[in-house]
VORO-326458 format. One record per residue (C-alpha): residue number from 1; x, y, z. Coordinates in steps of 0.2 Angstrom, whole numbers, plus 5000, padded with zeros to 4 digits. Layout:
VORO-326458
<NUM <X Y Z>>
...
//
This chain:
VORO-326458
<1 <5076 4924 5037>>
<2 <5087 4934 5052>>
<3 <5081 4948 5058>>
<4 <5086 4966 5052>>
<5 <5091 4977 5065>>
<6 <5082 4993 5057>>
<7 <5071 4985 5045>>
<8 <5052 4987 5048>>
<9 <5041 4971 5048>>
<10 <5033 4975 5033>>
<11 <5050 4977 5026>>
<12 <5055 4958 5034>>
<13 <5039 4953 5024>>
<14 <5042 4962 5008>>
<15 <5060 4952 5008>>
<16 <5052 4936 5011>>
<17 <5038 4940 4996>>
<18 <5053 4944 4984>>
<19 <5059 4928 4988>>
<20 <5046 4919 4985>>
<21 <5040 4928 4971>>
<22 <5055 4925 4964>>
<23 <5060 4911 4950>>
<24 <5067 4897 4959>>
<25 <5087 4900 4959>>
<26 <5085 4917 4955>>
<27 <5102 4925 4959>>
<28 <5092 4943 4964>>
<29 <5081 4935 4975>>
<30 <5092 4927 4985>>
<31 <5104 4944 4987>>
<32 <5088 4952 4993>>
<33 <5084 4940 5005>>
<34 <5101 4935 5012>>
<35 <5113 4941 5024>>
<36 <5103 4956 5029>>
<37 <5108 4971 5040>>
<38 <5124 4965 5052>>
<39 <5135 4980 5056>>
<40 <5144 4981 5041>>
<41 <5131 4979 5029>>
<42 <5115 4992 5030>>
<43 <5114 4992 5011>>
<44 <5103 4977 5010>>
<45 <5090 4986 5025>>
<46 <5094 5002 5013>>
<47 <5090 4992 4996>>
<48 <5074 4984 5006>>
<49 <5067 5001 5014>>
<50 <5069 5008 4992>>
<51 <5060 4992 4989>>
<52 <5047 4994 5000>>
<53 <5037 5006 4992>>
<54 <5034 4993 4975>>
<55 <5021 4978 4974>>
<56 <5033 4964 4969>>
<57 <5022 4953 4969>>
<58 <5012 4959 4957>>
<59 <5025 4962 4948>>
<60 <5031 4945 4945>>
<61 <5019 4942 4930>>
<62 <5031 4954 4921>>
<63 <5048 4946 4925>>
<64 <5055 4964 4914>>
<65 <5047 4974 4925>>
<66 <5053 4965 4941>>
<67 <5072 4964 4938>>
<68 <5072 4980 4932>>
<69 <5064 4987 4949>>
<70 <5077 4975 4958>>
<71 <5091 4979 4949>>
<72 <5089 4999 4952>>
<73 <5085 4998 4967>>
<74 <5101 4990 4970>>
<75 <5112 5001 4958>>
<76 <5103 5017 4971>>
<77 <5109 5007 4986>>
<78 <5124 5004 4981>>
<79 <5127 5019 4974>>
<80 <5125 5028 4993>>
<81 <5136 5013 5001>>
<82 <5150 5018 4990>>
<83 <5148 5036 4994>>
<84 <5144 5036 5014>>
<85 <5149 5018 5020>>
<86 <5165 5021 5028>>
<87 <5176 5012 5042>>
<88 <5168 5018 5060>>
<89 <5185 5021 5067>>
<90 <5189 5035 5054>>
<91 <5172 5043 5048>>
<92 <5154 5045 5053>>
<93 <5143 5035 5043>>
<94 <5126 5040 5043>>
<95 <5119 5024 5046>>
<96 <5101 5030 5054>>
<97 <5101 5045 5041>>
<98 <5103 5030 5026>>
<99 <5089 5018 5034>>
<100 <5077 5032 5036>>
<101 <5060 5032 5027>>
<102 <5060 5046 5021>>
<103 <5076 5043 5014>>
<104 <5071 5029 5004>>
<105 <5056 5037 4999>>
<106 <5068 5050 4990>>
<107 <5079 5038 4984>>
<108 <5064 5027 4976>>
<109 <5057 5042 4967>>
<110 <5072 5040 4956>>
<111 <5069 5025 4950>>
<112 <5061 5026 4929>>
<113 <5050 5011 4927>>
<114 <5055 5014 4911>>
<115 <5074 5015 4908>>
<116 <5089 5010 4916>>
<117 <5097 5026 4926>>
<118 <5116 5028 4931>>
<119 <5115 5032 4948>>
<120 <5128 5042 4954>>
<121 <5135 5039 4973>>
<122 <5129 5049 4985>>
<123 <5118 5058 4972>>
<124 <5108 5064 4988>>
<125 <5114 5068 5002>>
<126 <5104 5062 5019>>
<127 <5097 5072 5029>>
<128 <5109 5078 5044>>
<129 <5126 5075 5035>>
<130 <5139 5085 5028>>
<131 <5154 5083 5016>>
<132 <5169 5080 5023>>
//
């Protein structure tokens, strides 16, 4: 797998466990593991930084109870790229700010093992940024 610029090892590892953790051809597992964190794309680091703080691998005796972690993980992601990813040339993106741990770890909290969550974009702000 390429290296992240931003991703910690353990976060390198923790893509590479989802991976193979994973049922072979699984669609999820191969969007987590791939492409990764060019300059235009810090919401896979972002998606694997929420990820970090869950045991996936134990998780995948409980195929439920790993999708849904994938899948919201991803929806939180996502939901701040369509809020803060911008083109450089016309806004500041805070691209350190969305890669933080601490971040994530907020981000993560939000996450209901047990229900499905509508994530709104940019729901929470990262530290140091401001509406414009």
């Amino acid at each position: 797998m390429p290296a992240c610029e931003g991703l910690t090892p353990r976060a390198h590892r923790l893509l590479e466990r989802v991976r193979a953790a994973a049922p072979e051809g699984d669609p999820l597992a191969f969007m987590v593991s791939g492409g990764c964190c060019g300059g235009t794309n810090p919401v896979l680091c972002h998606r694997a930084n929420i990820l970090e703080g869950f045991d996936l691998a134990a998780m995948s005796s409980q195929p439920d109870r790993y999708y849904h972690t994938l899948i919201e993980a991803t929806k939180l992601a996502f939901a701040d790229r369509n809020h803060y990813i911008a083109d450089t040339a016309f806004a500041k993106v805070p691209v350190a700010e969305l890669l933080s741990k601490e971040y994530a770890a907020r981000r993560r909290a939000l996450i209901d093992p047990n229900k499905a969550t509508a994530f709104a974009a940019g729901a929470e702000r990262p530290a140091g940024t401001a509406d414009q």
